[in-house]
C-alpha atoms as a printed R data frame, in Angstrom:
    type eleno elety resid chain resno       x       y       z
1   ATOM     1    CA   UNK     A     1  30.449 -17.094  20.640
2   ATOM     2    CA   UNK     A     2  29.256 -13.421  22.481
3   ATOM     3    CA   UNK     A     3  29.411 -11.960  19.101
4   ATOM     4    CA   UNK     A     4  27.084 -14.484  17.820
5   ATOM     5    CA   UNK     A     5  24.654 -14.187  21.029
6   ATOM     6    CA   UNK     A     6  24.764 -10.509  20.188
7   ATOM     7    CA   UNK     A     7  24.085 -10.596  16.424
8   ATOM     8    CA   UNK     A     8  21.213 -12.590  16.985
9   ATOM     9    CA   UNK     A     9  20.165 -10.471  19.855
10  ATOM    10    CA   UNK     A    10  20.297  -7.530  17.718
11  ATOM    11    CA   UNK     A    11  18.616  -9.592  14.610
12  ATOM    12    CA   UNK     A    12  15.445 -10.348  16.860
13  ATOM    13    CA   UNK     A    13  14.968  -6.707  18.201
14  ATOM    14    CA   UNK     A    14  15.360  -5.273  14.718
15  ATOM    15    CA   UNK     A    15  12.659  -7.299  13.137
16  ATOM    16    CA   UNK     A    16   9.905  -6.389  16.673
17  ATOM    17    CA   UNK     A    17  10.639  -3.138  15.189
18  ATOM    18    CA   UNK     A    18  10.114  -3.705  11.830
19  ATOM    19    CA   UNK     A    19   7.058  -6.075  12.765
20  ATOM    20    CA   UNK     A    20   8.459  -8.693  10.808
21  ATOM    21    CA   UNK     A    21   7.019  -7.244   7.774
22  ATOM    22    CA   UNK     A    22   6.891  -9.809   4.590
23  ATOM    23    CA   UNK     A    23   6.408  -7.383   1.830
24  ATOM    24    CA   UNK     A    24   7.649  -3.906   0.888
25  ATOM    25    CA   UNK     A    25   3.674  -2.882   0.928
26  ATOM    26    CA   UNK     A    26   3.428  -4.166   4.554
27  ATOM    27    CA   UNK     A    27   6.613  -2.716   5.525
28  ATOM    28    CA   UNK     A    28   5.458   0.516   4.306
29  ATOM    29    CA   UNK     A    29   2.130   0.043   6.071
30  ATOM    30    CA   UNK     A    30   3.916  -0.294   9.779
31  ATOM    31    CA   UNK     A    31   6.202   2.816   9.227
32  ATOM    32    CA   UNK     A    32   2.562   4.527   8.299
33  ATOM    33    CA   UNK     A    33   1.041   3.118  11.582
34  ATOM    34    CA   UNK     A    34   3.879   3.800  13.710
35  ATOM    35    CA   UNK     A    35   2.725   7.654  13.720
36  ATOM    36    CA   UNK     A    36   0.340   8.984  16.061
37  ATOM    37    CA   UNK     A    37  -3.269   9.109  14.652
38  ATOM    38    CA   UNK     A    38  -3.238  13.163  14.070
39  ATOM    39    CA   UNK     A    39  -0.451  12.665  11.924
40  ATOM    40    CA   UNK     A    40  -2.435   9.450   9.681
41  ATOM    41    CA   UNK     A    41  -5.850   9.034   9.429
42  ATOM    42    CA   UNK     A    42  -6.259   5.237  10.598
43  ATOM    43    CA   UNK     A    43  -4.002   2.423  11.296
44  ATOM    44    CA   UNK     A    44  -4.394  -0.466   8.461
45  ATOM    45    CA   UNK     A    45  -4.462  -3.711   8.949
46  ATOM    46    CA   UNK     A    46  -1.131  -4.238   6.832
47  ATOM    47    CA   UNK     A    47  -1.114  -7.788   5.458
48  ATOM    48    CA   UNK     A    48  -5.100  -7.210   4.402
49  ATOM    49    CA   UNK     A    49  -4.612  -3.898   3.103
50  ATOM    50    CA   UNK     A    50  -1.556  -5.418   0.990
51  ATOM    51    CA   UNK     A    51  -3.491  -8.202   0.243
52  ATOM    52    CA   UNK     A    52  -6.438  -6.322  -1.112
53  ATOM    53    CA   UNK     A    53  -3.823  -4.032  -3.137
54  ATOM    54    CA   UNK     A    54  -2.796  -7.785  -4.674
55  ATOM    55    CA   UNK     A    55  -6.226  -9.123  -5.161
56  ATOM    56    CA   UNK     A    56  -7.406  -5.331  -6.779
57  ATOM    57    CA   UNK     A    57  -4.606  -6.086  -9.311
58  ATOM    58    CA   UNK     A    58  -4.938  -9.245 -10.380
59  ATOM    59    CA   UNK     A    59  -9.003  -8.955 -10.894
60  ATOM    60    CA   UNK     A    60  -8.060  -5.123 -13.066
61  ATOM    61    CA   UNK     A    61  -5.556  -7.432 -14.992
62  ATOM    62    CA   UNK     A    62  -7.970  -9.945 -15.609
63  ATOM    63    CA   UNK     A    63 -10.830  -7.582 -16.604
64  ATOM    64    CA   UNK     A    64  -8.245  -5.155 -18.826
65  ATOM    65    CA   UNK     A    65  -6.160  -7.600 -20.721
66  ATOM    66    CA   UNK     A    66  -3.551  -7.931 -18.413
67  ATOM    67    CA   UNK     A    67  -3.335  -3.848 -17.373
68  ATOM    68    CA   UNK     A    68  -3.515  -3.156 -13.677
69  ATOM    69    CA   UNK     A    69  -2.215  -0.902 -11.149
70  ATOM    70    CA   UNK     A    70   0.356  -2.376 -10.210
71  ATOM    71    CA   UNK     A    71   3.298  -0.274 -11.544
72  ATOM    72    CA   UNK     A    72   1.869   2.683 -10.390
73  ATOM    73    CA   UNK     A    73   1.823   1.550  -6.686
74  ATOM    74    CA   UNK     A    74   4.968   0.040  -6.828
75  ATOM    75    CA   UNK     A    75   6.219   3.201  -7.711
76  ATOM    76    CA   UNK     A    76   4.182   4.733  -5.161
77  ATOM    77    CA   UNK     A    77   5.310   2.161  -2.230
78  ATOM    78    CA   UNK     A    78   9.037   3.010  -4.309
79  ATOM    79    CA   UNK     A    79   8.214   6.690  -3.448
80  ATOM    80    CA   UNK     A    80   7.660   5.580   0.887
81  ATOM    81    CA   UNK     A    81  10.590   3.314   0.538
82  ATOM    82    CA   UNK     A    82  12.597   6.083  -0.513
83  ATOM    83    CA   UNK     A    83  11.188   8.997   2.280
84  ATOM    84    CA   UNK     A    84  10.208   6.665   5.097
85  ATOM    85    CA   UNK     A    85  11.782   9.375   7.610
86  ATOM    86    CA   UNK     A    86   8.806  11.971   6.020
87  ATOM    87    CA   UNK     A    87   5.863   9.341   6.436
88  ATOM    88    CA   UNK     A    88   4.564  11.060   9.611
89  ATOM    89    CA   UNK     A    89   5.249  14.624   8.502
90  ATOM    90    CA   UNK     A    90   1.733  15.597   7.469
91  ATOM    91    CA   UNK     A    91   3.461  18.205   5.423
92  ATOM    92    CA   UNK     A    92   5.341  16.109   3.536
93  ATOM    93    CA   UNK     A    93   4.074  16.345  -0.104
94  ATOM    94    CA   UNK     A    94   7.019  14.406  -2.294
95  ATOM    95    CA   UNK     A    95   4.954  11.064  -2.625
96  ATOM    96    CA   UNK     A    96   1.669  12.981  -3.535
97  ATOM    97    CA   UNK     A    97   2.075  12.452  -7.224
98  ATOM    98    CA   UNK     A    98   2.629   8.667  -7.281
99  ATOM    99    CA   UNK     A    99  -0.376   8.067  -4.984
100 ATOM   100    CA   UNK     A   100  -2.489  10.303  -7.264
101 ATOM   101    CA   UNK     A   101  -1.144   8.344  -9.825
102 ATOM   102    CA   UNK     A   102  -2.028   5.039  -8.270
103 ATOM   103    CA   UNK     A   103  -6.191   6.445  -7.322
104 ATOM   104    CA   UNK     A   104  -6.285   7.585 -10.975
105 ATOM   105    CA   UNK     A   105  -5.630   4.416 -12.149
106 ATOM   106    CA   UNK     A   106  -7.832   2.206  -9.894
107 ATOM   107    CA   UNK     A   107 -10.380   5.347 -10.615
108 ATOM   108    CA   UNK     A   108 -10.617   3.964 -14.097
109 ATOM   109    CA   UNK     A   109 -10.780   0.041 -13.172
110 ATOM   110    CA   UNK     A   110 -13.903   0.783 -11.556
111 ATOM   111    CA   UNK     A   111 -15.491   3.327 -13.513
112 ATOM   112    CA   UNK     A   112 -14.712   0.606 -16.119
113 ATOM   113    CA   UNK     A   113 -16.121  -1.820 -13.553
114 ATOM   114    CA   UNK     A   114 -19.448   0.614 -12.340
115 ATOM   115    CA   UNK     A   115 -20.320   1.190 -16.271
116 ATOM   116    CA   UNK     A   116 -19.740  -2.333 -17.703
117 ATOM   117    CA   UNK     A   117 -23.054  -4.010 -18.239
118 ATOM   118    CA   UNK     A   118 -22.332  -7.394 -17.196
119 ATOM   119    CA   UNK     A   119 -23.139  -6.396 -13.750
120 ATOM   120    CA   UNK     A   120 -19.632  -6.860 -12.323
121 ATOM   121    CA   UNK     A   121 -18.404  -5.426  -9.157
122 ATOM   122    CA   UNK     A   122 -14.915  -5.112  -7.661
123 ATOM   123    CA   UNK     A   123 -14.749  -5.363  -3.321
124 ATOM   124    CA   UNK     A   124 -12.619  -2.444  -3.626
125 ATOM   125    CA   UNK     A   125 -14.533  -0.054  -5.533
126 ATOM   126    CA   UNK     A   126 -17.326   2.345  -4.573
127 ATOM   127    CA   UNK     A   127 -19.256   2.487  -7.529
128 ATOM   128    CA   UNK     A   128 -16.439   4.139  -9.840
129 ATOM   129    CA   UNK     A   129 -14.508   4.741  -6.431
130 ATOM   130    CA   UNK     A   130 -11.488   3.387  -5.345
131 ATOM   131    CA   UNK     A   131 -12.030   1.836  -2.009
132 ATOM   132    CA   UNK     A   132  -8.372   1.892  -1.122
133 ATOM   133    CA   UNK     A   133  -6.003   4.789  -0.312
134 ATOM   134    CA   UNK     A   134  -2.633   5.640  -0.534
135 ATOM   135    CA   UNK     A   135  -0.316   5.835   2.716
């Protein structure tokens, strides 16, 4: 019965640290807000941000015959997953590549997006700017 009491002691404490995070995206997210501001440029608000990432996906698969981004920031949250202990080292560079890879694609969803002449617009685009970042 104590060991019980414990394990579900210790279950409740791990996931306050975790911040009962529902997605690999939002877990991500609260290891990148965990570190002091100097060492991240903002804390996110996780399940939006994720949510946006989601919503950014679906409307670049709907506009590109089902192509989106989605593979390349899977690989990229894949790439945190993998070097969480580094995601406050501002010198860290190993996930560089698969977030450059994830802003090059969304870079083409909304150029696609900016030059199309229906007059369509995507939330997370700045003209043929991505409007979201990688961690």
């Amino acid at each position: 019965m104590r060991v019980v009491f414990l394990s579900m002691g210790l279950a409740a404490v791990m996931s306050l640290m975790t911040g009962c995070s529902s997605t690999k995206c939002e877990s991500v997210c609260a290891e990148a807000n965990a570190c002091e501001l100097s060492e991240r440029p903002t804390n996110v608000d996780c399940p939006e941000y994720c949510q946006d990432v989601e919503d950014f996906n679906a409307r670049a698969a709907a506009r590109q015959g089902g192509q989106s981004c989605q593979a390349q920031f899977d690989a990229h949250i894949q790439c945190w997953e993998t070097n969480t202990a580094q995601i406050c080292n501002t010198e860290f560079t190993g996930c560089a590549d698969s977030g450059a890879a994830w802003t090059e694609c969304m870079a083409a969803h909304c150029a696609a997006v900016s030059e199309s002449e229906d007059g369509a617009t995507d939330p997370n685009c700045f003209d043929a700017d991505p409007a979201l970042y990688p961690f």
